[in-house]
MDAnalysis code that builds the backbone (N, CA, C; Angstrom):
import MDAnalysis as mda
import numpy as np

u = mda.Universe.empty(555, n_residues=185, atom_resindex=np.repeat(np.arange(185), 3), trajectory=True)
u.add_TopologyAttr("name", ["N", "CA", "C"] * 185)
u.add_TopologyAttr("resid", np.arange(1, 186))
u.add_TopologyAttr("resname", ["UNK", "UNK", "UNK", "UNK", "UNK", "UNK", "UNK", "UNK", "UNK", "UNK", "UNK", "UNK", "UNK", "UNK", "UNK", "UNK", "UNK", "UNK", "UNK", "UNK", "UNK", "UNK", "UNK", "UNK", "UNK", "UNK", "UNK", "UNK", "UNK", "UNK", "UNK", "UNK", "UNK", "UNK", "UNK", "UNK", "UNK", "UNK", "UNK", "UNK", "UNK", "UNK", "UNK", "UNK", "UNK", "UNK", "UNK", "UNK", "UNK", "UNK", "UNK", "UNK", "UNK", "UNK", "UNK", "UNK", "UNK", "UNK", "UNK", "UNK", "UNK", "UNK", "UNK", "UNK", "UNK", "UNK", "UNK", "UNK", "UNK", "UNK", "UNK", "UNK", "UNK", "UNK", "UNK", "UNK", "UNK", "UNK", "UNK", "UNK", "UNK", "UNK", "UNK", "UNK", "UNK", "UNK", "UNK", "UNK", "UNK", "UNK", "UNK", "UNK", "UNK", "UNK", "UNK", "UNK", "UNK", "UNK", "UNK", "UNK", "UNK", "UNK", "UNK", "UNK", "UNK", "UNK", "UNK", "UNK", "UNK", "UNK", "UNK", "UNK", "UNK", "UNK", "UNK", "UNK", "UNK", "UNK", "UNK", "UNK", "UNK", "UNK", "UNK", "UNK", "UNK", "UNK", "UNK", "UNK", "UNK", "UNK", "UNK", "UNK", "UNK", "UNK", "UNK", "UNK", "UNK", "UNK", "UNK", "UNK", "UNK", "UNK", "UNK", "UNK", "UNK", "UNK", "UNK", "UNK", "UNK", "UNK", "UNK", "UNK", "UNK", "UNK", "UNK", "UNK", "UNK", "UNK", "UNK", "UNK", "UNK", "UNK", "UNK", "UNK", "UNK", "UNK", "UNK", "UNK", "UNK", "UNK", "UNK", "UNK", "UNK", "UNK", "UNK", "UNK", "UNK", "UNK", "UNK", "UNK", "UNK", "UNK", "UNK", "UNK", "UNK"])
u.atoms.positions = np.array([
    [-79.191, -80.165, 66.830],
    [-78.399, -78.939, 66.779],
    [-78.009, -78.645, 65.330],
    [-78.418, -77.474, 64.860],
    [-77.939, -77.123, 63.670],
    [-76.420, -76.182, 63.509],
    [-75.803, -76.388, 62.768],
    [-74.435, -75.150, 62.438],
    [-74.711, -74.588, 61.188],
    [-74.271, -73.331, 61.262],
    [-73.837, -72.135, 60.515],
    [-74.156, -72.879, 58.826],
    [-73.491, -74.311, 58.579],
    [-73.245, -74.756, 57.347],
    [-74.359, -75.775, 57.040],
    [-75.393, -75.508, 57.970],
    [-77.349, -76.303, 57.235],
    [-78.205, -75.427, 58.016],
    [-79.231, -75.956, 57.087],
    [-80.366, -74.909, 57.273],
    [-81.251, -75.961, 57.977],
    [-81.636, -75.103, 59.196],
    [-83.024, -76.248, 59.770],
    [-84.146, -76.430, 58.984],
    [-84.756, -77.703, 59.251],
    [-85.873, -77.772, 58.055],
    [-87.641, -77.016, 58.222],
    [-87.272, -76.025, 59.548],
    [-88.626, -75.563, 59.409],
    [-88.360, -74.295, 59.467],
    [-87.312, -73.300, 58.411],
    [-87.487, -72.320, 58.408],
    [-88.563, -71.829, 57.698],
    [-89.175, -70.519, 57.930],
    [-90.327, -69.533, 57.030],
    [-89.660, -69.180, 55.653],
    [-90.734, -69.502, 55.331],
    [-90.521, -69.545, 53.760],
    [-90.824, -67.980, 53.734],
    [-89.779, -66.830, 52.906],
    [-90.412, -65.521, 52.836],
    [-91.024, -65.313, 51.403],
    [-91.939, -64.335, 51.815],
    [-93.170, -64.321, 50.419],
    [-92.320, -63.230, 49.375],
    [-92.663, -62.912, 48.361],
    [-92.217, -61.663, 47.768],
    [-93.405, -60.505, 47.556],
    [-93.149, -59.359, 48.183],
    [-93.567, -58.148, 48.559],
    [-92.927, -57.138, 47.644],
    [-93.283, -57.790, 46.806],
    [-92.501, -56.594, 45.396],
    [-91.337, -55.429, 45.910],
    [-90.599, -55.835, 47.089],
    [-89.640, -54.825, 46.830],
    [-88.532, -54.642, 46.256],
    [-88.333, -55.642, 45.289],
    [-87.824, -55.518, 44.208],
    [-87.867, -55.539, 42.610],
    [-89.416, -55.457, 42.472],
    [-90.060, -54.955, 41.285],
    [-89.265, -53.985, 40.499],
    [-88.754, -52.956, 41.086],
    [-88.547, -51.811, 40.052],
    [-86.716, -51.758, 39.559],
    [-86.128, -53.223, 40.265],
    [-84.680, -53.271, 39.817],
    [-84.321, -53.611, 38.511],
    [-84.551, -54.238, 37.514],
    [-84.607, -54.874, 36.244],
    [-84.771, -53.640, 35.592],
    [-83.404, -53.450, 34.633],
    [-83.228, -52.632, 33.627],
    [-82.246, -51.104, 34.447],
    [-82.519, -51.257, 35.785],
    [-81.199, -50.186, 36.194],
    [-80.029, -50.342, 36.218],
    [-79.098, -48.997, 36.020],
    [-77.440, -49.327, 36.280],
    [-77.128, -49.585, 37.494],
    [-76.433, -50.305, 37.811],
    [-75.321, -50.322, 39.016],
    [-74.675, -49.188, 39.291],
    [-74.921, -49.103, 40.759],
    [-75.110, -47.826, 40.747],
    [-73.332, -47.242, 40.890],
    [-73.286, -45.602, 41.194],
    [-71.580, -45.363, 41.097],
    [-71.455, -45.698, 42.574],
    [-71.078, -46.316, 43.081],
    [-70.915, -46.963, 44.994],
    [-69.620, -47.824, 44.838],
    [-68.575, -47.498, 45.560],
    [-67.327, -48.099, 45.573],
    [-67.576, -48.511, 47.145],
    [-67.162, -50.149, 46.828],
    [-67.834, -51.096, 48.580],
    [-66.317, -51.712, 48.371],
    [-66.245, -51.930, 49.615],
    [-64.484, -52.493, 50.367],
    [-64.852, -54.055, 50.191],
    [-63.691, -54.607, 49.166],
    [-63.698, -56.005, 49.444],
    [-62.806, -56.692, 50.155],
    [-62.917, -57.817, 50.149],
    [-62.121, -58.708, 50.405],
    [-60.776, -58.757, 49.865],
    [-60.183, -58.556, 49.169],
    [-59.094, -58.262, 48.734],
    [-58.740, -57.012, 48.959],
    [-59.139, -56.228, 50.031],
    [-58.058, -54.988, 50.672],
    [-58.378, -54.028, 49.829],
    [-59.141, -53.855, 48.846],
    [-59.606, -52.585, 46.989],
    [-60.861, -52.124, 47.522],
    [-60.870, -51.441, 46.607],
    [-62.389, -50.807, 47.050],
    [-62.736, -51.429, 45.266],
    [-64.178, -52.080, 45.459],
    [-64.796, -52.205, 43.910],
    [-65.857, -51.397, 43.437],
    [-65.060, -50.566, 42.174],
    [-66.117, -49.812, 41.956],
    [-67.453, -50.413, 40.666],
    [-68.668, -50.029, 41.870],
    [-69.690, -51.429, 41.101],
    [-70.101, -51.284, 39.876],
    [-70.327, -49.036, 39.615],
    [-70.443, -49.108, 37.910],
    [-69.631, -49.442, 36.914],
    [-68.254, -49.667, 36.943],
    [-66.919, -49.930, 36.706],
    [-66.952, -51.310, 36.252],
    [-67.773, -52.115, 37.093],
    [-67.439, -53.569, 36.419],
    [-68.604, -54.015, 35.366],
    [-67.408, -54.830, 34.218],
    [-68.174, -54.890, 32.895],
    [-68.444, -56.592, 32.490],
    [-68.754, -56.548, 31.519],
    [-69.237, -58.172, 31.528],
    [-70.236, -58.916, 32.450],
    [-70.659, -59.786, 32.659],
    [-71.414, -60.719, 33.358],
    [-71.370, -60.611, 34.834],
    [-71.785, -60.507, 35.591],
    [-71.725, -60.933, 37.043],
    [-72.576, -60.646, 38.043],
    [-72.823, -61.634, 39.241],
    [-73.860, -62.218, 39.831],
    [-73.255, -61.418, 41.028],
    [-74.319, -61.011, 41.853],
    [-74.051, -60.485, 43.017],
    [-75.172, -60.715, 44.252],
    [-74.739, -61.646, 44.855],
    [-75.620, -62.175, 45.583],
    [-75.752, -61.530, 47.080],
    [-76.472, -60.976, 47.223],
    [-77.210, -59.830, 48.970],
    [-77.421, -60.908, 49.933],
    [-77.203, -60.630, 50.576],
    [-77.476, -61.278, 51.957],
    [-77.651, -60.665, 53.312],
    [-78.128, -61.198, 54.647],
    [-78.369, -60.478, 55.495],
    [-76.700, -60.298, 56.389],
    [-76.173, -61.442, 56.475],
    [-75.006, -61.745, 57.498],
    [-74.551, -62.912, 57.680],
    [-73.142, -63.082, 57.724],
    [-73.018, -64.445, 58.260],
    [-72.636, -64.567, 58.839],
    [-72.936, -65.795, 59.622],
    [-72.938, -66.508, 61.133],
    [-71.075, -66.263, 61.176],
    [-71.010, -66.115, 62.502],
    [-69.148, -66.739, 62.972],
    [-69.140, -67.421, 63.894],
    [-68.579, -68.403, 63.919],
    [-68.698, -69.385, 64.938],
    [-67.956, -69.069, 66.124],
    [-69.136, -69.338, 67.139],
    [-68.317, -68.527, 68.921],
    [-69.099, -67.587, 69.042],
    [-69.571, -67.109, 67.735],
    [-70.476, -65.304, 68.338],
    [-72.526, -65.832, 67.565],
    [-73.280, -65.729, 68.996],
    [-74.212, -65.953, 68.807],
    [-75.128, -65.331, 67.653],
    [-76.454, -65.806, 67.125],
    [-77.194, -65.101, 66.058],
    [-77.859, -64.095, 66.664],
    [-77.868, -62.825, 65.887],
    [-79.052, -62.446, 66.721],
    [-80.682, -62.590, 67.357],
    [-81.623, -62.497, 68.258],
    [-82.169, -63.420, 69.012],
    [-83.727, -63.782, 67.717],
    [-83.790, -64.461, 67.663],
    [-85.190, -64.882, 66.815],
    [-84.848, -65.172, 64.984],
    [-83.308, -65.111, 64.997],
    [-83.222, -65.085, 63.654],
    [-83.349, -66.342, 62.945],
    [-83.563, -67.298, 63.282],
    [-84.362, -68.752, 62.832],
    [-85.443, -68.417, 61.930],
    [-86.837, -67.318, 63.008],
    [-87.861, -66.949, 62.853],
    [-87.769, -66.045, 61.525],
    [-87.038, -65.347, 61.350],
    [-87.157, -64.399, 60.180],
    [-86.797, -64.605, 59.357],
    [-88.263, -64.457, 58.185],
    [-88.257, -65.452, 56.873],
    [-86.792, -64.775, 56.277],
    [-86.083, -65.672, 55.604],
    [-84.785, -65.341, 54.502],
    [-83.780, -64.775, 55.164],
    [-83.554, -64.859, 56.858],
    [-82.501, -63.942, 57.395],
    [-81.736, -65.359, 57.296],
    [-82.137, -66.602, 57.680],
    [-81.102, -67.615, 57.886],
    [-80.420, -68.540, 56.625],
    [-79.308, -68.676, 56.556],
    [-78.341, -69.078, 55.316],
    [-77.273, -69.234, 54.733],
    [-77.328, -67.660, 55.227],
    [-75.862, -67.231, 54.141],
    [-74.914, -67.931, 53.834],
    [-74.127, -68.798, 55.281],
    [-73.579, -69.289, 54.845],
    [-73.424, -70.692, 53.936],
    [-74.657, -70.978, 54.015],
    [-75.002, -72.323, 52.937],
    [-75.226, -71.749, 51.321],
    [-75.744, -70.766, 51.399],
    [-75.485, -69.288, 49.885],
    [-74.230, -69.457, 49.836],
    [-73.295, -68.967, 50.311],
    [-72.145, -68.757, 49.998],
    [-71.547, -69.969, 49.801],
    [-71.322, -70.888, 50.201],
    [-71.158, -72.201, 50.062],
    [-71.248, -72.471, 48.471],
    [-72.623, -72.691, 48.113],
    [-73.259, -73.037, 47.270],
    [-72.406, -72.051, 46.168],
    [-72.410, -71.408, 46.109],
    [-71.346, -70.445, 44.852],
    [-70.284, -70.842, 44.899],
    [-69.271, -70.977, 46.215],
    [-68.546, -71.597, 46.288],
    [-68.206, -72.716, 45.112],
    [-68.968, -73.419, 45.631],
    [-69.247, -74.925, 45.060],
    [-69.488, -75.037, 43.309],
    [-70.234, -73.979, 43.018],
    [-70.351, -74.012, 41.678],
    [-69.864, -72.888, 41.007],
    [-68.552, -72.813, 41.307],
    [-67.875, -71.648, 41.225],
    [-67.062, -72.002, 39.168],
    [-67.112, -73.062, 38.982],
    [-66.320, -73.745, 37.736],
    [-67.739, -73.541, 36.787],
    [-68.489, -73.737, 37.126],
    [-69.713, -73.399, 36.352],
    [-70.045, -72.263, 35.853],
    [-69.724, -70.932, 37.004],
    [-70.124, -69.773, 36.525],
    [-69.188, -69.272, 35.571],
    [-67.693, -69.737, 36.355],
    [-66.547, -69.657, 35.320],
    [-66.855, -69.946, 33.823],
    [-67.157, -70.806, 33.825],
    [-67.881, -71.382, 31.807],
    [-68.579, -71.163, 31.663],
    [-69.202, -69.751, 32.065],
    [-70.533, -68.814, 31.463],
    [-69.770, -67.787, 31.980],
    [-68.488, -67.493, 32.402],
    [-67.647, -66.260, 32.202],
    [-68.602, -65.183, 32.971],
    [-68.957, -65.499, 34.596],
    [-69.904, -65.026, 35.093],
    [-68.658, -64.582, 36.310],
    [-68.694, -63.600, 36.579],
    [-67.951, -62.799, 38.125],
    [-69.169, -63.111, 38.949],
    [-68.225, -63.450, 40.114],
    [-69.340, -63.309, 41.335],
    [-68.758, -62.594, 42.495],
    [-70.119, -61.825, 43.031],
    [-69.791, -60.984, 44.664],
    [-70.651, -61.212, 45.495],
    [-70.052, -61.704, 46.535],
    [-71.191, -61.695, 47.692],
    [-71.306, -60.121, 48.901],
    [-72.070, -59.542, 49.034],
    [-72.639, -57.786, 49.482],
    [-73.706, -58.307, 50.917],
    [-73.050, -57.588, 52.012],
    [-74.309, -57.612, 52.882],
    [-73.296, -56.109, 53.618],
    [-74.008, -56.122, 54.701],
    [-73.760, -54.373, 55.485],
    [-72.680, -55.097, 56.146],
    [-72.145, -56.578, 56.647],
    [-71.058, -56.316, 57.379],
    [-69.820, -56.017, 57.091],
    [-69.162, -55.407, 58.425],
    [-68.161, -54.845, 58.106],
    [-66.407, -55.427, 57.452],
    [-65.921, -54.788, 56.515],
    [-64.845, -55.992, 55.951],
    [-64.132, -56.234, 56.918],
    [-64.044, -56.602, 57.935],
    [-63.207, -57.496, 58.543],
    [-64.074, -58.937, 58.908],
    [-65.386, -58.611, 58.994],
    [-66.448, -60.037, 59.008],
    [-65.972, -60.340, 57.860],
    [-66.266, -59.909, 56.782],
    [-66.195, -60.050, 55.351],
    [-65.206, -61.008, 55.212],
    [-64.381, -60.166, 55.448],
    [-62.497, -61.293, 55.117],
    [-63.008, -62.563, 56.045],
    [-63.104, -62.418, 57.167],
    [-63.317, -63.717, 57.934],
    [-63.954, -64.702, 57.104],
    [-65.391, -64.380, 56.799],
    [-66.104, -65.199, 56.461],
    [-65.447, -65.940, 55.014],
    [-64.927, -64.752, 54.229],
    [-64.139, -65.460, 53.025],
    [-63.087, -66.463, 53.080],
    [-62.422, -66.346, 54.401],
    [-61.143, -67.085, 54.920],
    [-61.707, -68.492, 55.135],
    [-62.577, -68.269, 55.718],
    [-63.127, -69.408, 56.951],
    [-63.918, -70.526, 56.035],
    [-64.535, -69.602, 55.144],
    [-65.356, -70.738, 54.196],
    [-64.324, -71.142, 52.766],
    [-63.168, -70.297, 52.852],
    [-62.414, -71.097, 51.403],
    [-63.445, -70.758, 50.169],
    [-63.854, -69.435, 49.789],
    [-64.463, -68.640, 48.680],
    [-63.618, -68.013, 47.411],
    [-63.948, -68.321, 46.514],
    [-62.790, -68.170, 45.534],
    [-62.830, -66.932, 44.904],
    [-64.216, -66.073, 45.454],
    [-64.508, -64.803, 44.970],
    [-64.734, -63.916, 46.051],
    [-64.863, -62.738, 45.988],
    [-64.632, -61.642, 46.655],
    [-66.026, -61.464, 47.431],
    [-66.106, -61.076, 48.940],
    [-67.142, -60.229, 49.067],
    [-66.885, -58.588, 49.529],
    [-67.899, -58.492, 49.035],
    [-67.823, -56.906, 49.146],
    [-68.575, -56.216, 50.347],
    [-68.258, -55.174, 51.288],
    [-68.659, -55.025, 52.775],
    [-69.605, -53.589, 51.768],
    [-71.115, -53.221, 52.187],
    [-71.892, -52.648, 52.361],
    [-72.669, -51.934, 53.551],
    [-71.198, -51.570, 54.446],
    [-71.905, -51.468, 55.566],
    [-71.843, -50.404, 55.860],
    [-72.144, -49.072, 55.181],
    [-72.890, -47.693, 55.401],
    [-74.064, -47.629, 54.497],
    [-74.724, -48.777, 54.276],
    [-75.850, -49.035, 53.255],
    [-76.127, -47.877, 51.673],
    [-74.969, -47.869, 51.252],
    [-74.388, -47.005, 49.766],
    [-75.475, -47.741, 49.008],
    [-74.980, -48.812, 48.646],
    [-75.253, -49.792, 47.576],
    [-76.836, -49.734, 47.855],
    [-77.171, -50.051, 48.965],
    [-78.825, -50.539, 49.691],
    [-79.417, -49.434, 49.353],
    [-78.936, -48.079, 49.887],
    [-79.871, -46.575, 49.149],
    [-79.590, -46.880, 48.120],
    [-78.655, -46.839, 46.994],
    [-78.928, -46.270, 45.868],
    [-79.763, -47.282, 45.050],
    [-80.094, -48.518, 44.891],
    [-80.674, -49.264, 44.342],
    [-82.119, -49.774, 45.318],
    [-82.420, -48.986, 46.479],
    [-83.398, -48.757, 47.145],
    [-83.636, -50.327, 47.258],
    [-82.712, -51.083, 47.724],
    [-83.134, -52.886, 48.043],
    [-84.072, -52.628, 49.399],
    [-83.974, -53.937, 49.933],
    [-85.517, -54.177, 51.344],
    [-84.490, -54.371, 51.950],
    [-84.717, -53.809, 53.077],
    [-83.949, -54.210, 54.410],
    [-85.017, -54.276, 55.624],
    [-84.555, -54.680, 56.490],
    [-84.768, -55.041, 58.014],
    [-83.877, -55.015, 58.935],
    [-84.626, -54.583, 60.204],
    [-84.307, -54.519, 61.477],
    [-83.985, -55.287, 62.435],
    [-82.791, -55.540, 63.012],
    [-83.060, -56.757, 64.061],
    [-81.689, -56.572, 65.084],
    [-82.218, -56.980, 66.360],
    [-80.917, -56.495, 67.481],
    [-79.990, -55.108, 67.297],
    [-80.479, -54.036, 66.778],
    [-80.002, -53.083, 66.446],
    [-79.286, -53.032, 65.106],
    [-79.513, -54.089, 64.216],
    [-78.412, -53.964, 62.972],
    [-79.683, -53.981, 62.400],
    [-79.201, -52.806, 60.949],
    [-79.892, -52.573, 59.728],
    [-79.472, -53.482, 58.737],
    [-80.009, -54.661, 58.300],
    [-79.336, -55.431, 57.250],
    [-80.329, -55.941, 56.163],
    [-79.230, -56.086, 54.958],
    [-80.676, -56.357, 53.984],
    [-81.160, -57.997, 53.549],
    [-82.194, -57.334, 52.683],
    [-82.932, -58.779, 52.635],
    [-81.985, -59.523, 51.626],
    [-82.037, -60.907, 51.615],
    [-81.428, -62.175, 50.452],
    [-82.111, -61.532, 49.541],
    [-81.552, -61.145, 48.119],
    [-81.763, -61.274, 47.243],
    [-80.394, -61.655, 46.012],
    [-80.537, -61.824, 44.812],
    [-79.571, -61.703, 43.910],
    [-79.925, -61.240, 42.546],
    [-78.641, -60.752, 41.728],
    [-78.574, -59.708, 41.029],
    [-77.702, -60.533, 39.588],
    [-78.395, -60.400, 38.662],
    [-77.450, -60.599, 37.643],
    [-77.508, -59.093, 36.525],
    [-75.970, -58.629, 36.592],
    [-75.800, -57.399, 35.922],
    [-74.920, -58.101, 34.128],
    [-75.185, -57.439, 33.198],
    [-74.591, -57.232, 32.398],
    [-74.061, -56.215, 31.608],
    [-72.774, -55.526, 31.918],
    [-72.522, -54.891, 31.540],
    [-72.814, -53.630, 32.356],
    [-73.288, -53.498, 33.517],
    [-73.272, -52.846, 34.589],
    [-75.227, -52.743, 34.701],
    [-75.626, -52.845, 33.814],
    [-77.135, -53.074, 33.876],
    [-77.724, -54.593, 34.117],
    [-79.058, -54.516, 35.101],
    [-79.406, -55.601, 36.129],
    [-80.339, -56.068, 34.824],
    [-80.533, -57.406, 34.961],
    [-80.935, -57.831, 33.950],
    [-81.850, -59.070, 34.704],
    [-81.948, -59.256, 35.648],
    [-82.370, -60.363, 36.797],
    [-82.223, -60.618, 38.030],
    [-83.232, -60.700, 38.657],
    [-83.068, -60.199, 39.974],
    [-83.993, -61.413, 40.525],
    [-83.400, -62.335, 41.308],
    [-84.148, -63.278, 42.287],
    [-84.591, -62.664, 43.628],
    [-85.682, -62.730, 43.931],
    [-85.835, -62.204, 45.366],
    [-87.646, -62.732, 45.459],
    [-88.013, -63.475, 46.494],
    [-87.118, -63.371, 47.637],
    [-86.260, -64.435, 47.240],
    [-85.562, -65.282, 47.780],
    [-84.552, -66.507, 47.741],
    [-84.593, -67.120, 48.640],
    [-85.474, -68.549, 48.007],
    [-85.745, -69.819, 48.913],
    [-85.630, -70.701, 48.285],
    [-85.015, -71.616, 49.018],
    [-84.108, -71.789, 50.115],
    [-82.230, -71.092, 49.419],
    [-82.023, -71.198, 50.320],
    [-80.767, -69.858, 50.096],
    [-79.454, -70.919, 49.847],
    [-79.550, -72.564, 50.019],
    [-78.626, -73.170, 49.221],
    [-79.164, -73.606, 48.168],
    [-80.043, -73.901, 47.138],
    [-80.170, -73.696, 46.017],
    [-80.378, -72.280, 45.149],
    [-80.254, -71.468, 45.421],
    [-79.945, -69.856, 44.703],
    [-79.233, -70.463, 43.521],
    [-77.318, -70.679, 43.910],
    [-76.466, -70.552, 43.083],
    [-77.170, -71.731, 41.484],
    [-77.646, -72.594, 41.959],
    [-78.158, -73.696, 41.277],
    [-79.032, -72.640, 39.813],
    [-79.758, -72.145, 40.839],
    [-81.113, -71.565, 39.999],
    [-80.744, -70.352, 39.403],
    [-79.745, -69.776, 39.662],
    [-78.891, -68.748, 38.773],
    [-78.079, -68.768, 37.818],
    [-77.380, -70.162, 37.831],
    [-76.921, -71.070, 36.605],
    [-77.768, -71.657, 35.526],
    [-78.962, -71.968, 36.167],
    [-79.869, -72.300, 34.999],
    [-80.440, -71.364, 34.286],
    [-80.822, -70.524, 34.945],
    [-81.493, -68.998, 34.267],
    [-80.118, -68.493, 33.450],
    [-78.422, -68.596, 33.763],
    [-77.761, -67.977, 32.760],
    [-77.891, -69.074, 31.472],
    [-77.751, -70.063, 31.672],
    [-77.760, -70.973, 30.534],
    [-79.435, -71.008, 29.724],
    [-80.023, -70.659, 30.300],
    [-81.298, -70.467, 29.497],
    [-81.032, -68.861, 28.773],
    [-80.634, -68.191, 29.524],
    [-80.765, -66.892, 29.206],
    [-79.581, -66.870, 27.526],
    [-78.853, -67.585, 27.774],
    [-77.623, -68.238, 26.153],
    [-76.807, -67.318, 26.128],
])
């Protein structure tokens, strides 16, 4: 039996399908998304460094996945993603890196999930897909929810400067986004 907080070891590895080829070098777009802290953040607005990691959804414990989502490459994770930032949250700090975690659910999942996992940073609810049109990310279909694909975003200065996608396995991300800032100097 697996929980919410590991990843089984025979998930699908997802391929990259260039749908995020054309993000590198755009602004963030003007889209004010409801966080976790009760504000609305406005995303062209924020300056300096920071990582913004996409995701499809995360699990709540008591309320089932939707049906086959094992099967679908990069839907399963999040919460081991989020974790993982979590976790190396002192790191990004000493590369003076903000972090947000963005998927379509709605901020009251949002807060939950921030509560529940003890996250020291904000996520931000995307769930009239603002953010997803205007930066034209990949999404998918499943049990009636429109949600998007794992990817992550490093902006500087409101311009994307790096973009991981697809993201496998989804608890080493935060790892491999720390090394790329420290390479990047």
């Amino acid at each position: 039996m697996t929980t919410l907080e590991t990843l089984p070891p025979d998930l699908p590895v997802p391929e990259d399908d260039g749908a995020c080829d054309h993000m590198t070098g755009l602004s963030l777009p003007a889209v004010s998304l409801a966080a976790t802290s009760g504000e609305n953040t406005a995303l062209d607005g924020l300056t300096g460094l920071c990582v913004f990691y996409v995701y499809p959804m995360t699990g709540r414990p008591g309320t089932p996945l939707p049906p086959g989502w094992d099967q679908i490459p990069g839907a399963r994770g999040c919460t081991p993603q989020a974790c993982a930032f979590r976790d190396h949250m002192a790191e990004l700090e000493a590369l003076r890196c903000g972090v947000f975690g963005i998927s379509a659910q709605s901020p009251d999942d949002q807060k939950e999930a921030r509560e529940r996992l003890n996250l020291p940073y904000h996520l931000l609810s995307d769930a009239g897909l603002e953010f997803a049109a205007a930066l034209n990310l990949p999404t998918f279909e499943v049990a009636g929810l429109r949600l998007i694909k794992r990817l992550t975003l490093v902006a500087s200065d409101g311009v994307i400067e790096k973009v991981f996608y697809p993201v496998f396995p989804p608890d080493g991300n935060a790892a491999r986004v720390i090394a790329w800032l420290r390479a990047r100097g």
